[in-house]
VEXROFI-279657 format. One record per atom (N, C-alpha, C): z, y, x; residue in one letter; atom name. Coordinates in Angstrom, 3 decimals. Layout:
BEGIN
       zz       yy       xx residuo atomo
        Z        Y        X       A    CA
...
***
This chain:
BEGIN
       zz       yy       xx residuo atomo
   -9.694   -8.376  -24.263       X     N
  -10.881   -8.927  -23.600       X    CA
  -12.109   -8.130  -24.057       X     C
  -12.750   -7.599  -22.940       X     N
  -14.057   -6.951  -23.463       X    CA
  -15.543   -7.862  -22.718       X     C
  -16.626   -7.585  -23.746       X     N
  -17.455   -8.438  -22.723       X    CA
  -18.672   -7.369  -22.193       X     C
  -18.102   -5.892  -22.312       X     N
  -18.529   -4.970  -21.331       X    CA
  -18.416   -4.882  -19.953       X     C
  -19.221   -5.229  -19.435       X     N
  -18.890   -5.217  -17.497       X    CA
  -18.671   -3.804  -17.009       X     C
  -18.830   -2.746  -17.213       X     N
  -19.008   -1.232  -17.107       X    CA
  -19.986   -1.265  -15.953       X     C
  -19.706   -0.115  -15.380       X     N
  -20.437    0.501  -14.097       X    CA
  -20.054    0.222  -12.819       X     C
  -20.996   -0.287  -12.051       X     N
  -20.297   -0.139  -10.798       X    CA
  -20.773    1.043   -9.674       X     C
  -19.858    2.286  -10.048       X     N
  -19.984    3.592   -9.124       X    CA
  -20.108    3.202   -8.240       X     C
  -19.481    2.243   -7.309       X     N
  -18.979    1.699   -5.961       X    CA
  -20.391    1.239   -5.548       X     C
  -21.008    0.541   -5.979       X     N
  -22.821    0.539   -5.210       X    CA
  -22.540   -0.787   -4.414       X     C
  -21.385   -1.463   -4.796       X     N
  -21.100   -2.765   -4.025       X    CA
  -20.684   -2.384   -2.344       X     C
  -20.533   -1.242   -2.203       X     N
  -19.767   -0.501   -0.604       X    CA
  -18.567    0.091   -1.418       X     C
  -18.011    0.082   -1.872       X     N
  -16.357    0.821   -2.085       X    CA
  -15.508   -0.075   -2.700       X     C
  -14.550   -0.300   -2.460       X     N
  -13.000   -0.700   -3.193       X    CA
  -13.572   -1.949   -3.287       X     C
  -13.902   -2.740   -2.274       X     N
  -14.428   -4.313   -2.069       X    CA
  -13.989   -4.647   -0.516       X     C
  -13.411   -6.162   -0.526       X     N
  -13.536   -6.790   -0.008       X    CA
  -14.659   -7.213    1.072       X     C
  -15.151   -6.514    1.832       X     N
  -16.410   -7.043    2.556       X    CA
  -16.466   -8.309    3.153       X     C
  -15.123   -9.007    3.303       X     N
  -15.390  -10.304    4.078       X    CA
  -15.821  -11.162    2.788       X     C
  -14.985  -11.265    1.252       X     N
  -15.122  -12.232    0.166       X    CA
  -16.234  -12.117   -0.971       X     C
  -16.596  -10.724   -0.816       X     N
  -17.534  -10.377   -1.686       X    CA
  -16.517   -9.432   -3.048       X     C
  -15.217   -9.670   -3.008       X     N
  -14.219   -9.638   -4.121       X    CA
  -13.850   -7.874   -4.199       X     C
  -13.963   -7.533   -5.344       X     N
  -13.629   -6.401   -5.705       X    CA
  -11.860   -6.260   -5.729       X     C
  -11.844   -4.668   -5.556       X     N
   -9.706   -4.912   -5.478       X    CA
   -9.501   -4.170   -7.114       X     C
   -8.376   -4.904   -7.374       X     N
   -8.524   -4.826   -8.633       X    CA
   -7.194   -3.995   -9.192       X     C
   -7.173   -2.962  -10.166       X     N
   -6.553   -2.140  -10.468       X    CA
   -5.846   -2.144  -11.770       X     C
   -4.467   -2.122  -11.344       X     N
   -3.253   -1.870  -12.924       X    CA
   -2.214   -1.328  -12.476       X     C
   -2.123   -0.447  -13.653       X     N
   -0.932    0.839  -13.675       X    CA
    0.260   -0.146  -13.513       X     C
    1.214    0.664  -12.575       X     N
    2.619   -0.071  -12.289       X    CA
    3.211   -0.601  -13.393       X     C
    3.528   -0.006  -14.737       X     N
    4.115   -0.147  -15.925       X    CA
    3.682   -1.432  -16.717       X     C
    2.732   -1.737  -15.745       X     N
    1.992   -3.334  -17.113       X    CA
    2.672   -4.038  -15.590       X     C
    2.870   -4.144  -14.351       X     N
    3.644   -5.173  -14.089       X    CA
    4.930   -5.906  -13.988       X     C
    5.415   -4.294  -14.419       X     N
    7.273   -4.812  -14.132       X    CA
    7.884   -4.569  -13.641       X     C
    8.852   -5.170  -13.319       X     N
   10.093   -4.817  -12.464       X    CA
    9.948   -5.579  -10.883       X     C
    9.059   -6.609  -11.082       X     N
    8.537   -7.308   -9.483       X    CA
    7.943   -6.305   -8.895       X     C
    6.951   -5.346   -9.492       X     N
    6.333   -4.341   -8.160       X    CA
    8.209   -2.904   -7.418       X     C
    8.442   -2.686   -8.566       X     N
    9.640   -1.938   -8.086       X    CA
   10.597   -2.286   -6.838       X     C
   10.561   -3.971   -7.320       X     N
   11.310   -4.680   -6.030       X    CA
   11.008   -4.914   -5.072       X     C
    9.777   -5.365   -5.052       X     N
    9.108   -5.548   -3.668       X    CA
    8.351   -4.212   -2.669       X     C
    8.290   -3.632   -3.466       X     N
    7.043   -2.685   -2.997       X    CA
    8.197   -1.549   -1.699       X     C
    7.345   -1.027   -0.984       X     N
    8.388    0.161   -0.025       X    CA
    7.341    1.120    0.216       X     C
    8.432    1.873    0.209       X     N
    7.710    3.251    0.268       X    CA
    7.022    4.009    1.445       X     C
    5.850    4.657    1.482       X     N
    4.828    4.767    2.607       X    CA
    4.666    6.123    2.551       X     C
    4.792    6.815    3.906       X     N
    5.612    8.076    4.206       X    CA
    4.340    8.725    5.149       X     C
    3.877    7.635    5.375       X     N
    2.155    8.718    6.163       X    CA
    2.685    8.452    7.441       X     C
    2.350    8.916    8.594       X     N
    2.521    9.597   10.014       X    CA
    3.242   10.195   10.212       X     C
    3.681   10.530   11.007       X     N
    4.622   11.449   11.650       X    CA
    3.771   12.273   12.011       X     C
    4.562   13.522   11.429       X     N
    3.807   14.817   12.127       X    CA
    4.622   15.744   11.722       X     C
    4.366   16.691   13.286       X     N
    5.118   18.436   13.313       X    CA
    5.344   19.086   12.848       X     C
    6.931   19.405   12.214       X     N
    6.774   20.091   11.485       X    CA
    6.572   22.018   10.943       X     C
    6.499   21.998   12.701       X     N
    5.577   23.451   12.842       X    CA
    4.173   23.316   12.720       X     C
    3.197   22.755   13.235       X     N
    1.495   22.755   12.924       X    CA
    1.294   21.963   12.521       X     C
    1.845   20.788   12.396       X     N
    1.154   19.799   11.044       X    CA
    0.223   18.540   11.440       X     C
    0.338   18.866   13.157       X     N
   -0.656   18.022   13.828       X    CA
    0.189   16.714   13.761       X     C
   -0.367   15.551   14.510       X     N
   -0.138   14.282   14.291       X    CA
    1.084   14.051   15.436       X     C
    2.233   13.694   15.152       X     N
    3.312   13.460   16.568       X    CA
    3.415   12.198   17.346       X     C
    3.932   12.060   18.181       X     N
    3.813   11.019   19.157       X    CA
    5.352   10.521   19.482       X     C
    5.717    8.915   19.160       X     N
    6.367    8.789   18.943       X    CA
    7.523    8.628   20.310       X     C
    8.677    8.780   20.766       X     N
    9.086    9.068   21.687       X    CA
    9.834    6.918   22.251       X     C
   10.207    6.563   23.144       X     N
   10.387    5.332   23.747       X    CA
   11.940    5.363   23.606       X     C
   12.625    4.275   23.457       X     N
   14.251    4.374   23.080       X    CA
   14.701    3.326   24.436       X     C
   15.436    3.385   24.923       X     N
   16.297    2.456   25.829       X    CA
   17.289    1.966   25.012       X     C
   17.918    0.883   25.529       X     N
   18.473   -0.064   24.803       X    CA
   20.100   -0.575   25.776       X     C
   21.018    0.284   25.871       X     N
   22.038   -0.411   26.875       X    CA
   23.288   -1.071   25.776       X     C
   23.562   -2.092   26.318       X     N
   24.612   -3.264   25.979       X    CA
   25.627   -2.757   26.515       X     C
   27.045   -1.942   25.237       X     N
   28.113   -1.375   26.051       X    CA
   29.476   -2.671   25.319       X     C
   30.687   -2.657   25.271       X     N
   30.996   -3.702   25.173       X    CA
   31.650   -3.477   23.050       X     C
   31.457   -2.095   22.474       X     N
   31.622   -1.996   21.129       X    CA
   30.662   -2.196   20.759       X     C
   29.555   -2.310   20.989       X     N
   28.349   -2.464   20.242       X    CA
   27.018   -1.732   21.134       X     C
   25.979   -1.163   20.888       X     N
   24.678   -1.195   21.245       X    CA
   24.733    0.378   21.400       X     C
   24.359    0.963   22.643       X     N
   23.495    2.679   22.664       X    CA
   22.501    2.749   22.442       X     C
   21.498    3.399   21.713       X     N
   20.367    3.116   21.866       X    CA
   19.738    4.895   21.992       X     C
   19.081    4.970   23.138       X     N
   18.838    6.596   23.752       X    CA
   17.403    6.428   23.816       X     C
   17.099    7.718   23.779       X     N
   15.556    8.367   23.845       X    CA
   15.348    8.171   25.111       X     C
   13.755    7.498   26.018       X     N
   13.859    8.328   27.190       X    CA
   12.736    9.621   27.061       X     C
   13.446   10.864   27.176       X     N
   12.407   11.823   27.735       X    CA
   11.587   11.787   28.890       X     C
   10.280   11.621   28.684       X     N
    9.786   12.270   30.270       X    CA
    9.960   13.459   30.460       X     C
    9.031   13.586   31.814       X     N
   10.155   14.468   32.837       X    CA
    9.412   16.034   32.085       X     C
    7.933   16.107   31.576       X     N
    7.263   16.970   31.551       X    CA
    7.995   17.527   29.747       X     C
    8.992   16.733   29.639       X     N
    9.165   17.133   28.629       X    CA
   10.509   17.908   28.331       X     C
   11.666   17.843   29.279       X     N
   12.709   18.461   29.452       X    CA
   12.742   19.958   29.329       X     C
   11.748   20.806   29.542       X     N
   11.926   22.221   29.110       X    CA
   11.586   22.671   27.666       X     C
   11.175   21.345   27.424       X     N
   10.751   21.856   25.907       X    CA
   11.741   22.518   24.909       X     C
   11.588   22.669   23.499       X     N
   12.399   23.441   22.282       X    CA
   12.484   21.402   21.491       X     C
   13.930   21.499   21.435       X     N
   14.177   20.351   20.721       X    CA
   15.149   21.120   19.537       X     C
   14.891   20.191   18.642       X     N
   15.127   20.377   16.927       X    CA
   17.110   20.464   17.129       X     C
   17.754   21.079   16.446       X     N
   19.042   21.036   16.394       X    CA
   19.387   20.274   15.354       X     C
   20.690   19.247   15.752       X     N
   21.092   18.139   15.250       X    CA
   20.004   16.931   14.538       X     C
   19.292   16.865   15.326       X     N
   17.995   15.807   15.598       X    CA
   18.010   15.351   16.629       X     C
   18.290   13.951   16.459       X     N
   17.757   13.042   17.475       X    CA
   16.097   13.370   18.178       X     C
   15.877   12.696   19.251       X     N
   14.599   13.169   19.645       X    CA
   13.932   11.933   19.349       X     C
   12.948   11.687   18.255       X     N
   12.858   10.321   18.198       X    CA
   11.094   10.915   18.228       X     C
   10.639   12.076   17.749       X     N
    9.346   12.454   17.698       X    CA
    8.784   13.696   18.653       X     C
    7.624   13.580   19.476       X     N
    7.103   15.477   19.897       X    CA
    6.271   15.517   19.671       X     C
    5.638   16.909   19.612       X     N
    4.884   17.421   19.511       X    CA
    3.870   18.231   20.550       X     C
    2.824   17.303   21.220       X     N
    2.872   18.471   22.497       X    CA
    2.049   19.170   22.259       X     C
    1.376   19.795   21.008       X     N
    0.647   21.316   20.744       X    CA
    1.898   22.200   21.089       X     C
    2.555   22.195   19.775       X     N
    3.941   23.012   20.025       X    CA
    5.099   22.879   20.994       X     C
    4.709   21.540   22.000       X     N
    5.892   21.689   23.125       X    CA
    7.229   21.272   22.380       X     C
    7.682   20.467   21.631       X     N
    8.461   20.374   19.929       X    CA
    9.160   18.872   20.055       X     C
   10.544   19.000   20.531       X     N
   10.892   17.360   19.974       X    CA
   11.862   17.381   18.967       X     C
   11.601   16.494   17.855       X     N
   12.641   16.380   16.925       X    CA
   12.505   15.435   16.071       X     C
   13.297   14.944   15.017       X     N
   13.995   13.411   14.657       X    CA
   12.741   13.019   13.457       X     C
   12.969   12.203   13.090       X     N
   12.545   11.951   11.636       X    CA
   12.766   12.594   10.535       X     C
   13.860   12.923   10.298       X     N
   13.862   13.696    9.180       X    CA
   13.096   15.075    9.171       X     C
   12.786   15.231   10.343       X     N
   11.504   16.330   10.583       X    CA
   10.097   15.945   10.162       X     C
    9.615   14.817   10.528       X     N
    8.486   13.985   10.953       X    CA
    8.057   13.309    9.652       X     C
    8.834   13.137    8.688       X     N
    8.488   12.651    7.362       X    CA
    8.505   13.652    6.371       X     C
    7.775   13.602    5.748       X     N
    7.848   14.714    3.899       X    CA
    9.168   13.813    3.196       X     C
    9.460   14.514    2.446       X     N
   10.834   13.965    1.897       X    CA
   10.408   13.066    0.194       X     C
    9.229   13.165   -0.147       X     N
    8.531   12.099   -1.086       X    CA
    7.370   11.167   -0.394       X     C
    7.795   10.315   -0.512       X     N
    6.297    9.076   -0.258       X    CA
    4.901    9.815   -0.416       X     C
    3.854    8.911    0.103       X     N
    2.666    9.090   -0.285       X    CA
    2.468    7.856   -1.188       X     C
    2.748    6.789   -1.462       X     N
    2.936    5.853   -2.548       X    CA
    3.502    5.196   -1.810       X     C
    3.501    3.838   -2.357       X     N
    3.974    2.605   -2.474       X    CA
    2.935    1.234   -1.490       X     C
    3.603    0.293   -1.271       X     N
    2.617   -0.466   -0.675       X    CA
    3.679   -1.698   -0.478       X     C
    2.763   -3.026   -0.839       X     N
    3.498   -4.076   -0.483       X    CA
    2.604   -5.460    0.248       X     C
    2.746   -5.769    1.557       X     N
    2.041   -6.585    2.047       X    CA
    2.716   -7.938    2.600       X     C
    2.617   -9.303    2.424       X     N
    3.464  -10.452    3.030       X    CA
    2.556  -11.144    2.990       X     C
    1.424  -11.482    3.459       X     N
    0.445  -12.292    4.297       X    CA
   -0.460  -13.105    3.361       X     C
    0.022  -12.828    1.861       X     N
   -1.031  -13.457    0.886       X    CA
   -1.349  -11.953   -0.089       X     C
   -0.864  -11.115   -0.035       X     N
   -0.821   -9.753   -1.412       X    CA
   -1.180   -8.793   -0.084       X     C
   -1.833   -8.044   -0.488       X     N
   -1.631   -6.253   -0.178       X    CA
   -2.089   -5.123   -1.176       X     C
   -1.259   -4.748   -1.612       X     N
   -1.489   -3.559   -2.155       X    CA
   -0.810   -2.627   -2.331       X     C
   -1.477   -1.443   -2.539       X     N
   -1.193    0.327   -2.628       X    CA
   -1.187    0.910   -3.783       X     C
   -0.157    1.383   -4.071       X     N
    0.072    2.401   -5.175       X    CA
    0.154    3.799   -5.050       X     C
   -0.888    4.519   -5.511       X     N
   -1.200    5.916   -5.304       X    CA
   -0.223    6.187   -6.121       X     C
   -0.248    8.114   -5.951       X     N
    1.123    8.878   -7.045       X    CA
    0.905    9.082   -8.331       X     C
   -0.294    8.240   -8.286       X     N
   -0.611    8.843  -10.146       X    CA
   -0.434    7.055  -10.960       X     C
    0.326    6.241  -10.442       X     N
    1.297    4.919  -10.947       X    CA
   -0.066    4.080  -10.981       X     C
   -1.075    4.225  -10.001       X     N
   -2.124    2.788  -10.720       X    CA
   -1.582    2.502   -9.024       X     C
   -2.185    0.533   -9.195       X     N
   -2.038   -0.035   -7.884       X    CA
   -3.071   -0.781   -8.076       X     C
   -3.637   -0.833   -6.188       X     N
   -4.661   -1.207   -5.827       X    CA
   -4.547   -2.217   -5.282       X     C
   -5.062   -3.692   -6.091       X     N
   -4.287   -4.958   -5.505       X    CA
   -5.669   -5.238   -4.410       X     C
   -5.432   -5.419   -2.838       X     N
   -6.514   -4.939   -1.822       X    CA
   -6.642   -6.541   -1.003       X     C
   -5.989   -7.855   -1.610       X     N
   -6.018   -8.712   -0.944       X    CA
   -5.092   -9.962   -1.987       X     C
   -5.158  -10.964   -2.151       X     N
   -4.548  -11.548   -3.102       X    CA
   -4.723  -13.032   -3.018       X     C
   -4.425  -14.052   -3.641       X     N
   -4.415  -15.540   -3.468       X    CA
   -5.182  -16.016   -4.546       X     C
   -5.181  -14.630   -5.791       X     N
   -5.742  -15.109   -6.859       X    CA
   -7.036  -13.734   -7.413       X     C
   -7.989  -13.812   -8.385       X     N
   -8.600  -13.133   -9.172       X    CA
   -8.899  -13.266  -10.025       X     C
   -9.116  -12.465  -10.967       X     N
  -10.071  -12.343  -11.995       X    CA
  -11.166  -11.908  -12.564       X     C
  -11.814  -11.167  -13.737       X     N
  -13.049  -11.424  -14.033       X    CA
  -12.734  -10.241  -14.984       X     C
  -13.267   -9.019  -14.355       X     N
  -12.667   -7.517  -15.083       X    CA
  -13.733   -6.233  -15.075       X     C
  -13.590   -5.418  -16.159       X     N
  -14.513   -4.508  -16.349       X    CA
  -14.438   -3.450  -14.938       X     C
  -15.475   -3.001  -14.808       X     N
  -15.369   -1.937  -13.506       X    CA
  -14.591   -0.600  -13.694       X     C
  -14.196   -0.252  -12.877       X     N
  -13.323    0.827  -13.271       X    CA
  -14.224    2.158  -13.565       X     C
  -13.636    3.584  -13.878       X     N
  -14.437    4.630  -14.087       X    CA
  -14.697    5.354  -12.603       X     C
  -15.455    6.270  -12.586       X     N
  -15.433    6.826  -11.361       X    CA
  -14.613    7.005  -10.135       X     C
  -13.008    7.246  -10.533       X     N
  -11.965    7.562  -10.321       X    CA
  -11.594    6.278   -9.381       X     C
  -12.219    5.108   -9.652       X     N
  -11.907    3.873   -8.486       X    CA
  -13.279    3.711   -8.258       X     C
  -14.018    4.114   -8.010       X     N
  -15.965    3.433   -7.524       X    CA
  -15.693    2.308   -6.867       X     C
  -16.319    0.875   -7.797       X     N
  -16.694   -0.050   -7.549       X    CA
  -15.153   -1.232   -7.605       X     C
  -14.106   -0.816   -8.254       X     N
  -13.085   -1.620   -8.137       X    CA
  -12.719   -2.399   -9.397       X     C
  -12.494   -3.173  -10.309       X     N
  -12.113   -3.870  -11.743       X    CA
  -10.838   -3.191  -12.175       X     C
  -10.689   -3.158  -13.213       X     N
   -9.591   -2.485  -13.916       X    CA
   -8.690   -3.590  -14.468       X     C
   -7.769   -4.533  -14.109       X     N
   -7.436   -5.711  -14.980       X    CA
   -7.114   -5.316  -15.917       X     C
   -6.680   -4.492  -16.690       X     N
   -6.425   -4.625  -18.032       X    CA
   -7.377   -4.707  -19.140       X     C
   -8.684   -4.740  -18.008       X     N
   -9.663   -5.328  -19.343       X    CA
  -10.353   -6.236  -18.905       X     C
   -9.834   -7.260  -18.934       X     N
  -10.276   -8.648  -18.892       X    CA
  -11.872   -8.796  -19.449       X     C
  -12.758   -9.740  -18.469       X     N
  -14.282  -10.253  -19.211       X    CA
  -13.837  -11.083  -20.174       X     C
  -14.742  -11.265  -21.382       X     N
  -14.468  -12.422  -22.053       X    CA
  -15.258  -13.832  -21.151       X     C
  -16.787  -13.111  -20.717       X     N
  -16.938  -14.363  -20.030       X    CA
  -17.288  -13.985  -18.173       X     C
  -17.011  -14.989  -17.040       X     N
  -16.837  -14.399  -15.836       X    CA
  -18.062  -14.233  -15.735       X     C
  -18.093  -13.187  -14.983       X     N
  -19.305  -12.128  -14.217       X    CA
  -19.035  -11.980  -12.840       X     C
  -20.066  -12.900  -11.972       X     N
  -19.393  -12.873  -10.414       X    CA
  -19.514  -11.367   -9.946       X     C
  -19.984  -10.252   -9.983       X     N
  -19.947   -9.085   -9.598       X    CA
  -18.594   -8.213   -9.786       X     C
  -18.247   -8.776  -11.086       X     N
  -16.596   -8.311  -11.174       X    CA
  -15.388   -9.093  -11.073       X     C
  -15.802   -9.977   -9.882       X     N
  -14.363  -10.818  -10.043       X    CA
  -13.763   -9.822   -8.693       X     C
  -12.459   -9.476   -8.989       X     N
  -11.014   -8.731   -8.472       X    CA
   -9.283   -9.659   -8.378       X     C
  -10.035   -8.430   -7.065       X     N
   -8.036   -9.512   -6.824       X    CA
   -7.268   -9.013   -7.745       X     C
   -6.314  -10.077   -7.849       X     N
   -5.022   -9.058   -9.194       X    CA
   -4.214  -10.288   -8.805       X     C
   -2.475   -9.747   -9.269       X     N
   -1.505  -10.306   -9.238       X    CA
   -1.570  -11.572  -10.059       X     C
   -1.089  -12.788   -9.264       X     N
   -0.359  -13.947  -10.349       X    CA
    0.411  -13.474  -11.080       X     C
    1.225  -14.863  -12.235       X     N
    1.696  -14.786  -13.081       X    CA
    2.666  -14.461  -13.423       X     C
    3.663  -14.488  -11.700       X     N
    4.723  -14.387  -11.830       X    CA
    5.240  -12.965  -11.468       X     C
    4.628  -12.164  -11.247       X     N
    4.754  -10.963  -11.128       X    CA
    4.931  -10.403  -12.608       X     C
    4.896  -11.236  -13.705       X     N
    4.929  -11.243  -14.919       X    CA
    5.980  -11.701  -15.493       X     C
    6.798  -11.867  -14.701       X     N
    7.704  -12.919  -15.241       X    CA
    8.979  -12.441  -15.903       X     C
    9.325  -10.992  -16.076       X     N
   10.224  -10.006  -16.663       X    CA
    9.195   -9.465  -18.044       X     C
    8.205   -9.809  -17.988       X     N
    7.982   -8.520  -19.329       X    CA
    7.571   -9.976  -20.425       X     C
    7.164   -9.378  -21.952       X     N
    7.479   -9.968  -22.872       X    CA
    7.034  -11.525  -23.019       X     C
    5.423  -11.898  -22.287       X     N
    4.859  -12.699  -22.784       X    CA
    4.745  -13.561  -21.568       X     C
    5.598  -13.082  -20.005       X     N
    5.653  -14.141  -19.219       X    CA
    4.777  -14.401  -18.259       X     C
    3.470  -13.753  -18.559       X     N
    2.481  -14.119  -18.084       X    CA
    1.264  -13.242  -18.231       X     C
    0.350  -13.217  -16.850       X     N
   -0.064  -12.416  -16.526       X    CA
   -1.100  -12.122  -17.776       X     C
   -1.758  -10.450  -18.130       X     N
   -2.639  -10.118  -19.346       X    CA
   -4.045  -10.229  -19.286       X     C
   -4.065  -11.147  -18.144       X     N
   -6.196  -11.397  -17.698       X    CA
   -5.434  -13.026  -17.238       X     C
   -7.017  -14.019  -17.396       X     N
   -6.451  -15.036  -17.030       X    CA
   -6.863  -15.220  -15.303       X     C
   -6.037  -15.849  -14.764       X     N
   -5.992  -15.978  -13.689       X    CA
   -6.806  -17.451  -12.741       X     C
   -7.201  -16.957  -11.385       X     N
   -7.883  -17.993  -10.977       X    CA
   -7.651  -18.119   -9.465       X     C
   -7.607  -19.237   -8.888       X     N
   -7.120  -19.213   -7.584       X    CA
   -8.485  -18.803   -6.767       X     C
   -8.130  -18.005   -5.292       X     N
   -9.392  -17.966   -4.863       X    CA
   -9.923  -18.776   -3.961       X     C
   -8.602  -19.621   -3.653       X     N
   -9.088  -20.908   -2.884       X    CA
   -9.814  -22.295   -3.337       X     C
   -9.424  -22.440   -4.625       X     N
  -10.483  -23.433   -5.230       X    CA
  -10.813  -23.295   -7.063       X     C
  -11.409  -21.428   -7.232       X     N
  -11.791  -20.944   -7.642       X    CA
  -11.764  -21.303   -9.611       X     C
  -10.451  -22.843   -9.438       X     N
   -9.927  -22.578  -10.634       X    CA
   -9.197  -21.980  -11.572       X     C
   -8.862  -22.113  -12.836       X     N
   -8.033  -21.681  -13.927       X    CA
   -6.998  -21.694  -13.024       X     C
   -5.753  -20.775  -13.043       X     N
   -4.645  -20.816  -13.053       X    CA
   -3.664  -20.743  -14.198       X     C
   -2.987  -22.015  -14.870       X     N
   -1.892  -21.906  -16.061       X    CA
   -0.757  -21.370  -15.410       X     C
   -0.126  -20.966  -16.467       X     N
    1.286  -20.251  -16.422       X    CA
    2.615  -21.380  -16.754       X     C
***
C-alpha cells in the first residue's frame, strides 16, 4: 500500500472510462494466475494480404445440408474468378489490391497480438510485454497512476492506503485469485455498483 497517488500523464483523456469517470487498471499476468491463462483467447489482428499487407475482405460461405454431414463452400463473385488463388488454401480471404484469394492461414501472423477476454461484465487486453489492461469490470479499486508507459491508467499492484476518487480503476475480483497463495485479490476490492468493500 502506498499513499503516493503518482502522476496522471493521461490528463484525465487516456486509459479511462469516459462513460464512469473510472480509470482501467493495470497488472502483469503473473500476479493473476492461472484464471487469466484460462479464460483469456488469443487476438490475431485483421486479416490481411499476405503480399501488400493491406487490410482483406472477408469472403461469404454457403451452407448445403448433404446427408453425412454439412458442405460448407466459398461463394466467389463473378469479378473474382480470374483471379491468382493461394495453393492448398481454402478461399476464405481476398485481396483486391493484389487481385489475391487465400485461406487463413495466410491472413493471420502465426503469433497473437495479445490476449483479450470479454463476457459482458470484464474486458480486458493483454499486450506482449505480459501487463493487462482491465478496460471494463464489476469491481475497482483505489491505485497509484501508472508511469508514462500507460498515461492516465492505475497500476493495481500499488494499492492507495486511503481512496482517491481520481484513481479509482477497474481491476479483477477476488476470484481471479483464487489459485495463488493468499486467495485473494492484492488491492482491496469494491463493487462499482454500490461502491462498497468487497470481502473475500
Amino acid at each position: 500500500m502506498t499513499n503516493y497517488i503518482g502522476i496522471d500523464y493521461g490528463r484525465g483523456e487516456t486509459n479511462i472510462d469516459k462513460q464512469t469517470g473510472i480509470r482501467f487498471g493495470v497488472i502483469n499476468q503473473g500476479e493473476v494466475g492461472q484464471a487469466w491463462f484460462e479464460s483469456a483467447e488469443a487476438d490475431y489482428g485483421k486479416p490481411t494480404c499476405p503480399k501488400c499487407g493491406n487490410e482483406a475482405i472477408e469472403l461469404a460461405a454457403q451452407t448445403t445440408q448433404l446427408e453425412n454431414g454439412v458442405l460448407v463452400e466459398p461463394i466467389i463473385p463473378e469479378n473474382m474468378e480470374e483471379w491468382e488463388y493461394a495453393e492448398h488454401e481454402c478461399a476464405d480471404y481476398a485481396c483486391e489490391h493484389c487481385e489475391y484469394v487465400f485461406g487463413s492461414e495466410s491472413a493471420f501472423g502465426a503469433e497473437p497480438n495479445g490476449f483479450y477476454f470479454e463476457d459482458g461484465e470484464y474486458k480486458a487486453f493483454q499486450f506482449g510485454d505480459g501487463d493487462i489492461f482491465v478496460e471494463k469490470s464489476p469491481y475497482f479499486t483505489y491505485a497509484q497512476f501508472c508511469s508514462p508507459c500507460a498515461p492516465g491508467a492505475v497500476y493495481l499492484m500499488n494499492p492507495l492506503d486511503e481512496p482517491n476518487e481520481p484513481n479509482k480503476g477497474y481491476c479483477f475480483g477476488h476470484d481471479w485469485f483464487c489459485d495463488t497463495e493468499s486467495k485473494k485479490a492484492p488491492y482491496p476490492v469494491y463493487s462499482v455498483k454500490t461502491g462498497k468493500l468487497v470481502e473475500n
